[in-house]
SETITOR-90277 format. One record per residue (C-alpha): residue number from 1; residue in three letters; x, y, z. Coordinates in nm, 3 decimals, decimal comma, always signed. Example, Ala and Ser with C-alpha at 12.3 -4.5 7.8 and 13.67 -1.06 7.14 Angstrom:
> pos/code/px/py/pz
> 1/ALA/+1,230/-0,450/+0,780;
> 2/SER/+1,367/-0,106/+0,714;
This chain:
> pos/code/px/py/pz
> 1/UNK/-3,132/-1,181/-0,331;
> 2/UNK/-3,152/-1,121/-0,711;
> 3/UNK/-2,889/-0,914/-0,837;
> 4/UNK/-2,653/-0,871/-1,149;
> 5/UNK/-2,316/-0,821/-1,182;
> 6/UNK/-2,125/-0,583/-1,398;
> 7/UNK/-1,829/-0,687/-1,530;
> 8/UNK/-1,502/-0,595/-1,705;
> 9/UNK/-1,135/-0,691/-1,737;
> 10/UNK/-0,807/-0,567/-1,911;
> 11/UNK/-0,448/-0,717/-1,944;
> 12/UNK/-0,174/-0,525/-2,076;
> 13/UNK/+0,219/-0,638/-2,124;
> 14/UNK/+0,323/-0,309/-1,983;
> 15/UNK/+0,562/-0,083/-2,115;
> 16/UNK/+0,900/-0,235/-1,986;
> 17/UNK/+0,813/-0,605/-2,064;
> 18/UNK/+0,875/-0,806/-2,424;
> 19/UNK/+0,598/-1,023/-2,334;
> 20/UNK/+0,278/-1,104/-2,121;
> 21/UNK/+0,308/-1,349/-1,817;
> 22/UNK/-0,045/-1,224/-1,690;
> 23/UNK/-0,340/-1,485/-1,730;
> 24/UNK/-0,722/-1,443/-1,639;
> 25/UNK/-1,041/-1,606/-1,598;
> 26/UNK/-1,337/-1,411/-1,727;
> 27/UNK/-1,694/-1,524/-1,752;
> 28/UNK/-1,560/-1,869/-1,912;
> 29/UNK/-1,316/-1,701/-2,056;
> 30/UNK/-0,929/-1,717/-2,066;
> 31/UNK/-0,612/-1,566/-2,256;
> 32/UNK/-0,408/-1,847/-2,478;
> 33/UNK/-0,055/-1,937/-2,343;
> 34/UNK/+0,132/-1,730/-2,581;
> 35/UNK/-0,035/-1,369/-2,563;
> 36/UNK/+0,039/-0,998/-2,556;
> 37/UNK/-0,251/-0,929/-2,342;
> 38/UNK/-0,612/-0,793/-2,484;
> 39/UNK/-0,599/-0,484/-2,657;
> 40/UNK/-0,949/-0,312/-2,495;
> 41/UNK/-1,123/-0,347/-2,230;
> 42/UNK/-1,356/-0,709/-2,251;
> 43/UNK/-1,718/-0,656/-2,058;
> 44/UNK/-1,980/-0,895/-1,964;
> 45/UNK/-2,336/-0,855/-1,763;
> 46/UNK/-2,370/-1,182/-1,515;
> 47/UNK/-2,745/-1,280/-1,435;
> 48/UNK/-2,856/-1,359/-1,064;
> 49/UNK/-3,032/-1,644/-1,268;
> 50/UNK/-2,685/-1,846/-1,338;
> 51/UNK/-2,596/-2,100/-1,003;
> 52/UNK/-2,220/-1,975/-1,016;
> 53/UNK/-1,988/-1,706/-1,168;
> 54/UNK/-1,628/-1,657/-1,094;
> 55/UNK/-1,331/-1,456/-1,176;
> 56/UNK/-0,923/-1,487/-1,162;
> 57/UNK/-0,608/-1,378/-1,195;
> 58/UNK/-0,278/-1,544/-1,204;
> 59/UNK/+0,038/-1,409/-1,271;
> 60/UNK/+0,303/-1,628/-1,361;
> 61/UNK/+0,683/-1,678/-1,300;
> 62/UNK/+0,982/-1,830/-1,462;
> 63/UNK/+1,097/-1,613/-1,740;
> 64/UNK/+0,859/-1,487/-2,019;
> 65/UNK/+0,792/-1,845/-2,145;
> 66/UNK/+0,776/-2,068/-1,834;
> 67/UNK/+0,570/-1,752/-1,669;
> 68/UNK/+0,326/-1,771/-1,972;
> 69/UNK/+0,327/-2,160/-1,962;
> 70/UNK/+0,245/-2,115/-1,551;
> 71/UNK/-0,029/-1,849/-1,566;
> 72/UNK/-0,147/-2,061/-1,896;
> 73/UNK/-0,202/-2,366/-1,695;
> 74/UNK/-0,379/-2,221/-1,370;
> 75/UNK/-0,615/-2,054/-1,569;
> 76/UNK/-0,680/-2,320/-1,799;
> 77/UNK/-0,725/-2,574/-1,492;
> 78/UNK/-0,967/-2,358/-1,336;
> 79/UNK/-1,177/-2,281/-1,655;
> 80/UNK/-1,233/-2,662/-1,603;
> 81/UNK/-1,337/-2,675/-1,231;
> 82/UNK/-1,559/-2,441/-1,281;
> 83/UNK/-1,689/-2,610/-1,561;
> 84/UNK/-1,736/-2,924/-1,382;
> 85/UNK/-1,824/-2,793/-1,039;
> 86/UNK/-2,146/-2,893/-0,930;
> 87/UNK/-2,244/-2,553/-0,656;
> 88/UNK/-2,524/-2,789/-0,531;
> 89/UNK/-2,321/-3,091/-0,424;
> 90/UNK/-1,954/-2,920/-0,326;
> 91/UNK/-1,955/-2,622/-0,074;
> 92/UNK/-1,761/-2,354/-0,240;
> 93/UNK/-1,441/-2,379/+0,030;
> 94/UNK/-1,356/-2,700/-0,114;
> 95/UNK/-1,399/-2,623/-0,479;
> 96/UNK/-1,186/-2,347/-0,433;
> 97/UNK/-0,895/-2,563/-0,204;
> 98/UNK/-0,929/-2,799/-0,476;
> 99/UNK/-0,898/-2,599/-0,757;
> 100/UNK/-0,549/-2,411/-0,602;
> 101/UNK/-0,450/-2,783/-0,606;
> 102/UNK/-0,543/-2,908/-0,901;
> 103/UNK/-0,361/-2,614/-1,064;
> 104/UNK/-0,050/-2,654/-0,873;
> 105/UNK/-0,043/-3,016/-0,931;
> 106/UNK/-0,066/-2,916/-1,305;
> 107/UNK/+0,196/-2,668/-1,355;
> 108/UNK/+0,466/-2,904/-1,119;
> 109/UNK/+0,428/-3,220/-1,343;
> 110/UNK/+0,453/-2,973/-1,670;
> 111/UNK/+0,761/-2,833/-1,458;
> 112/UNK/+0,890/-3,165/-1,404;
> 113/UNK/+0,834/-3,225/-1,802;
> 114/UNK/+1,091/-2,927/-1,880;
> 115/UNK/+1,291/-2,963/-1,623;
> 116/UNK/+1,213/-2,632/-1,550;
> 117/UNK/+1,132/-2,379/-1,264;
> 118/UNK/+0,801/-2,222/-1,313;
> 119/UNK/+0,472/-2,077/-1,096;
> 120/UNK/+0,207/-1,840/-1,062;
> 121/UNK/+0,010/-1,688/-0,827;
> 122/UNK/-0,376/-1,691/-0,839;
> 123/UNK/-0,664/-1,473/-0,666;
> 124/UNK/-1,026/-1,583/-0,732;
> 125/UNK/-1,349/-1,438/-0,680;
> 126/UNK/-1,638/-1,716/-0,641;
> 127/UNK/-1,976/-1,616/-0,706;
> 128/UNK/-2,287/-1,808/-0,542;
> 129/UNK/-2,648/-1,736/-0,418;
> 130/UNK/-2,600/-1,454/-0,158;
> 131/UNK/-2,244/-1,545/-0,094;
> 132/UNK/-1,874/-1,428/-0,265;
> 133/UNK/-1,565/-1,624/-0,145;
> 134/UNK/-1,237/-1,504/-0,210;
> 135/UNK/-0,912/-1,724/-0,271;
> 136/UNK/-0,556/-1,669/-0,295;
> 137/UNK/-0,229/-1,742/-0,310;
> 138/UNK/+0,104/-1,522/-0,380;
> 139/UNK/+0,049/-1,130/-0,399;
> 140/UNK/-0,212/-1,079/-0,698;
> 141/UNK/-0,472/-0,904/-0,501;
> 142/UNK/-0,888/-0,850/-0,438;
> 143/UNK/-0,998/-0,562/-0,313;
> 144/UNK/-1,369/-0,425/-0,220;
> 145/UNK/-1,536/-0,086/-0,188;
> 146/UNK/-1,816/-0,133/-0,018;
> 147/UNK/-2,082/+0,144/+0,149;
> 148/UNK/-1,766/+0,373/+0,132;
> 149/UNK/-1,545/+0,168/+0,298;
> 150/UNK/-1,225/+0,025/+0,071;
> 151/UNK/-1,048/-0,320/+0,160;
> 152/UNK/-0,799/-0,542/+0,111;
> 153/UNK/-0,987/-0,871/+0,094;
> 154/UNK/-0,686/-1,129/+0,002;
> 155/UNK/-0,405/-1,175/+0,202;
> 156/UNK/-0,007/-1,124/+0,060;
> 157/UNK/+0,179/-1,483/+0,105;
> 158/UNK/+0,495/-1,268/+0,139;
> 159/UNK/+0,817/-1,171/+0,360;
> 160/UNK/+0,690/-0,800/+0,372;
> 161/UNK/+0,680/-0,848/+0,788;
> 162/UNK/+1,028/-0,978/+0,768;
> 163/UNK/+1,145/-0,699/+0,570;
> 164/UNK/+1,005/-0,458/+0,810;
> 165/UNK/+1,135/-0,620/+1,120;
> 166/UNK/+1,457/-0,630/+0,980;
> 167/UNK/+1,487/-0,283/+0,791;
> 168/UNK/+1,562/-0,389/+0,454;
> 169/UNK/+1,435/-0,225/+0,111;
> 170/UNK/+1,341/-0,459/-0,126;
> 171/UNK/+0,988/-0,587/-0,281;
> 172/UNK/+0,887/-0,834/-0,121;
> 173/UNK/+0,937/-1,185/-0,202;
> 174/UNK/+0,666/-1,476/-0,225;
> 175/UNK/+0,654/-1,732/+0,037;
> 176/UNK/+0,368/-1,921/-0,124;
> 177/UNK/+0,321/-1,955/-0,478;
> 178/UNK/+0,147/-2,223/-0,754;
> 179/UNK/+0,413/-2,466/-0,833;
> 180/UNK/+0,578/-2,536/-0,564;
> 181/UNK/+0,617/-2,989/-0,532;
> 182/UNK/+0,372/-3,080/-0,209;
> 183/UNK/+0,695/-3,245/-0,066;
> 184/UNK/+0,845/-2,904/-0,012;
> 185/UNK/+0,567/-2,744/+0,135;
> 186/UNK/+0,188/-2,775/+0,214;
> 187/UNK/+0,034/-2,456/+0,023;
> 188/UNK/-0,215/-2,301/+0,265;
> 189/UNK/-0,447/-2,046/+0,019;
> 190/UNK/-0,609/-1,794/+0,169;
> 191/UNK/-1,018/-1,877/+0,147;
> 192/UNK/-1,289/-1,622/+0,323;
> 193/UNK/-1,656/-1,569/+0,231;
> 194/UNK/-1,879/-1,233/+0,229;
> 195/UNK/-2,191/-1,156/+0,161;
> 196/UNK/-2,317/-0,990/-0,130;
> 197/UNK/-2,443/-0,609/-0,086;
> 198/UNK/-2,569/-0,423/-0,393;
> 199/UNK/-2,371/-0,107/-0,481;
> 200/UNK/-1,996/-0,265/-0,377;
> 201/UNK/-1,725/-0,307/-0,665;
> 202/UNK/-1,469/-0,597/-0,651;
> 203/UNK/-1,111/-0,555/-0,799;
> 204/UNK/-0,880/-0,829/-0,873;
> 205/UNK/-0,532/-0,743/-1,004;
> 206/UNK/-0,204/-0,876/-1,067;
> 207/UNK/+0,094/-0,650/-0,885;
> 208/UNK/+0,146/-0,487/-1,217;
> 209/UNK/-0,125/-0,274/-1,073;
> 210/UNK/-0,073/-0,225/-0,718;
> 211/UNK/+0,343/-0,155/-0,779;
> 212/UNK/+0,244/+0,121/-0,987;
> 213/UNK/-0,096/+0,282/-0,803;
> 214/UNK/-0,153/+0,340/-0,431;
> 215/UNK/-0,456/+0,168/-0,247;
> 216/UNK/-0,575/+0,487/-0,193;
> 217/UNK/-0,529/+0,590/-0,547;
> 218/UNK/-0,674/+0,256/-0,655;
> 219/UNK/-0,975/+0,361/-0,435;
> 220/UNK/-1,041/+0,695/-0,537;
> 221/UNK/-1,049/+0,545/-0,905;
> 222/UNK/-1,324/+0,321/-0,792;
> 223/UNK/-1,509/+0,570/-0,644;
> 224/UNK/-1,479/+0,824/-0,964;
> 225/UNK/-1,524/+0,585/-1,226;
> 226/UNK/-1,935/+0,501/-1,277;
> 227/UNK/-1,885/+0,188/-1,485;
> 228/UNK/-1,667/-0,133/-1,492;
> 229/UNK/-1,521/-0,048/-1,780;
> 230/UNK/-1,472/+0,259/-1,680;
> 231/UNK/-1,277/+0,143/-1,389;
> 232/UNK/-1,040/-0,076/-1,555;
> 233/UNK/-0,977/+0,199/-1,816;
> 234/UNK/-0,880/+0,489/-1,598;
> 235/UNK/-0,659/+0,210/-1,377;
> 236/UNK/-0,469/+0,071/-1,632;
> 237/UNK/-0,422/+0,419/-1,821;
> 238/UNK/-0,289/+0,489/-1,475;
> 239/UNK/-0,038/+0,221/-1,443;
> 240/UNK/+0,107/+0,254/-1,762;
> 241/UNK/+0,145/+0,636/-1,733;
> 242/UNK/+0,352/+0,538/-1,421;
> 243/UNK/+0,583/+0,314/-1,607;
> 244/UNK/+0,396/-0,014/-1,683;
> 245/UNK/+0,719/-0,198/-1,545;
> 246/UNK/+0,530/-0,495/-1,496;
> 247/UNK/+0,207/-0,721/-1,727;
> 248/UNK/-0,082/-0,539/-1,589;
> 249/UNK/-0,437/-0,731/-1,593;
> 250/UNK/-0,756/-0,614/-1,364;
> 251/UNK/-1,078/-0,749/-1,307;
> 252/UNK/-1,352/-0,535/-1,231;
> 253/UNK/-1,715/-0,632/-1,044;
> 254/UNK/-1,993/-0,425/-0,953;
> 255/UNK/-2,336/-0,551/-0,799;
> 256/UNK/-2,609/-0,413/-0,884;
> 257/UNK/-2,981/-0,463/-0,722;
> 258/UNK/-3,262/-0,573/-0,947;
């Protein structure tokens, strides 16, 4: 299949917040630790001729400057699987199981350096031949709008069940998370593959996003908007016209045939 993807992301502070805790990985690309977001939209055209491409966003936790140290690190650790990966050699389940380690390994020792509490969530879009796989871990989500049809492609590692068996208002808390010490619990990210059809849009988003806008209101965006830039324009204008409690960063994919 030869195809090319269209690309754009955004990451805003929000209106509420004194700093960003957002981090992202875009076509080799990633924020420095101590950043106030991007202040436009960032595009980029992938070609069907490169072996790989992949995209993510982590959101990080601890307080402005442990979350930026967090988000920082995961993003930084997977700029450098992906720039060591071999796609020939390691099937793209295992890079990806690896990588969530690698980065959680990474933030607990530079936890364990400040004696300090600090994490981040992660979703990832993975890139290859024919094939996307999705990870994640924590809330940041993926979504996909494909021949009409709009999903939820990651999977919230949250007590959102418990809350509605139990009949209490809150937001949900995470029950899996980067930076959390193996001895305390085995992380279990969420990995599935798809294959690639031309004319479907991929979203990835921290919950700065989806606390603010609807899935359906996320949708209909996608559907209106003819561009990637586009898209993460009209969403994030969106979300901060809502409130912008929260750092805001999206990640927008389209396919296109050639």
């Amino acid at each position: 299949m030869l195809y090319r993807l269209e690309t754009a992301c955004w990451c805003d502070k929000g209106r509420v917040r004194s700093g960003n805790e957002d981090n992202l990985y875009f076509d080799g690309g990633i924020l420095p630790q101590v950043n106030d977001g991007l202040p436009k939209p960032v595009t980029a055209t992938v070609s069907h001729t490169r072996s790989s491409a992949a995209f993510g966003v982590f959101d990080g936790m601890g307080g402005e400057a442990f979350g930026q140290v967090a988000s920082y690190l995961a993003a930084r650790t997977f700029k450098e699987a992906c720039e060591q990966q071999d796609s020939d050699e390691e099937p793209p389940k295992e890079f990806l199981a690896a990588a969530v380690q690698n980065m959680n390994t990474a933030i607990c020792q530079e936890a364990a350096a400040r004696f300090a509490t600090m994490g981040s969530t992660c979703v990832m879009l993975y890139f290859t031949g024919p094939s996307v796989y999705v990870c994640n871990l924590g809330d940041s989500r993926a979504f996909r709008l494909q021949n009409s049809v709009f999903l939820k492609i990651s999977e919230d590692h949250t007590d959102e069940r418990f809350l509605r068996e139990h009949g209490l208002d809150r937001k949900p808390r995470l029950t899996q998370c980067l930076g959390t010490p193996e001895e305390e619990m085995v992380l279990q990210p969420r990995i599935a593959k798809g294959t690639l059809v031309p004319g479907s849009q991929f979203l990835l988003c921290s919950d700065g996003l989806t606390d603010m806008l609807s899935g359906a209101e996320i949708c209909a965006l996608m559907k209106e908007t003819p561009t990637a830039r586009a898209c993460v324009t009209q969403l994030m204008d969106a979300a901060l016209s809502r409130g912008g409690r929260d750092n805001i960063t999206i990640i927008s994919i389209r396919v296109h045939d050639i």
